[in-house]
C-alpha positions as CSV (number, residue, x, y, z in Angstrom):
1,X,113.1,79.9,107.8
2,X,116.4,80.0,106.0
3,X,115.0,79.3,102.5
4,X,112.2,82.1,103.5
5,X,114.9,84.0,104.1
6,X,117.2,83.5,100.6
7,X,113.6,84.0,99.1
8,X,113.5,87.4,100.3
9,X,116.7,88.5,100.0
10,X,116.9,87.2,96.0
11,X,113.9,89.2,95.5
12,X,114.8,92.3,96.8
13,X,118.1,91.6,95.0
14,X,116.6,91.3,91.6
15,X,114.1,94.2,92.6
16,X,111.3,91.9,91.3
17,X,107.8,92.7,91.8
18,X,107.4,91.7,95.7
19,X,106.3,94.4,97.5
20,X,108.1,95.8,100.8
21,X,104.2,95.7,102.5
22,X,104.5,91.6,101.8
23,X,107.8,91.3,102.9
24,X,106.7,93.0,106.3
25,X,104.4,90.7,106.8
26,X,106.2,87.4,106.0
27,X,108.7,88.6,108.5
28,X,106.2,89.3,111.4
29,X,102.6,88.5,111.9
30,X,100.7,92.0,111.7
31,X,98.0,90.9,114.3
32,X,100.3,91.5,116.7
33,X,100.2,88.4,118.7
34,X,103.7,89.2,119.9
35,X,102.2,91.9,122.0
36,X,99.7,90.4,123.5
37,X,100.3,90.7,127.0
38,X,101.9,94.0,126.8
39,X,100.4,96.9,128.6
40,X,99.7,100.5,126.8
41,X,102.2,102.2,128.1
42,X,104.8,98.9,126.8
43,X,103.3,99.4,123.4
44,X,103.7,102.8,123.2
45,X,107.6,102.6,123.9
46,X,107.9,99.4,121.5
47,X,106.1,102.2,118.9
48,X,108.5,104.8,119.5
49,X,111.9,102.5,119.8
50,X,111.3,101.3,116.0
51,X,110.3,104.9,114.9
52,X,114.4,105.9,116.4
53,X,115.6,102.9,114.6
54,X,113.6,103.6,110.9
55,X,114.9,106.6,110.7
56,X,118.4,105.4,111.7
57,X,117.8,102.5,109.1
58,X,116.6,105.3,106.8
59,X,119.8,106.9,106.8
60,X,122.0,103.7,106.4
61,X,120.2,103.4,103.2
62,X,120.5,106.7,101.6
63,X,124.2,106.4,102.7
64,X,124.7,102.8,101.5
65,X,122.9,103.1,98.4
66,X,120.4,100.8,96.3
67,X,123.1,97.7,96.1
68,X,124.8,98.1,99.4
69,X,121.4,99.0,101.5
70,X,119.9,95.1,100.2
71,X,123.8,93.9,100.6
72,X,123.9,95.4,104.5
73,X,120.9,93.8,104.8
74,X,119.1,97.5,105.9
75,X,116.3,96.7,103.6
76,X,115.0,93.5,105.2
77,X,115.9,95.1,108.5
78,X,113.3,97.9,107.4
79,X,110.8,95.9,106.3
80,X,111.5,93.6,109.7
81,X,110.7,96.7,111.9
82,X,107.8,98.1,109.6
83,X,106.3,94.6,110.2
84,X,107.4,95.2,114.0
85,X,105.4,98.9,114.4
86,X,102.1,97.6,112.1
87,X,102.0,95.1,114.9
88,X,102.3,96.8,117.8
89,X,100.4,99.6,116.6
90,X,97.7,96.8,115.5
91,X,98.0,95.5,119.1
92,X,97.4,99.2,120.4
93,X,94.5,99.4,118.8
94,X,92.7,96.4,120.0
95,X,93.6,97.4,123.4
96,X,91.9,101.1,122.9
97,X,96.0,102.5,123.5
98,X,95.6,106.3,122.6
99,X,98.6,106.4,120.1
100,X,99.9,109.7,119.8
101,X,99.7,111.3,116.0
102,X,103.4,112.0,116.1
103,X,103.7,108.4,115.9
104,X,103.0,107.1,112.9
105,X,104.4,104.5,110.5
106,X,106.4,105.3,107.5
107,X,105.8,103.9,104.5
108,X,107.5,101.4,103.5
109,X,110.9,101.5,101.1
């Protein structure tokens, strides 16, 4: 996990050619097995606590800049909770949640 994690890290340092989307889903598994016992209702809060903390993230990141968003480590935490919502959202989905269209993901950065 820790070289998985300086793997990530030097590539989003070095802005090479790995995409956020991959990132995502090395960090957590999109089919959503994480939220497997979770009810509708569960899933829907899970969905709209990372939505609150994105756009908080979001923020950091314009304020940090390019250098100090991958340095505060806002970047991989992104990319940790877009992994998060495509995974709960996922799980939603198999369990016929209705997800409201206010909540959607964002892309990723």
């Amino acid at each position: 996990m820790r070289t998985l994690c300086v793997l990530c890290l030097a590539a989003m340092l070095c802005q090479c050619a790995v995409n956020d989307d991959r990132v995502s889903a090395l960090l957590v598994s999109p089919a959503g097995e994480q939220y497997e016992f979770y009810s509708c209702a569960q899933l829907l809060g899970i969905l709209k606590a990372i939505k609150t903390s994105q756009k908080e993230l979001k923020s950091h990141i314009a304020n940090a800049g390019t250098i100090g968003s991958v340095v505060g480590g806002y970047k991989l935490d992104y990319a940790n909770q877009h992994g998060s919502f495509v995974a709960a959202r996922n799980a939603a989905r198999d369990k016929n949640c209705e997800i409201p269209a206010d909540v959607v993901v964002d892309e990723p950065l």
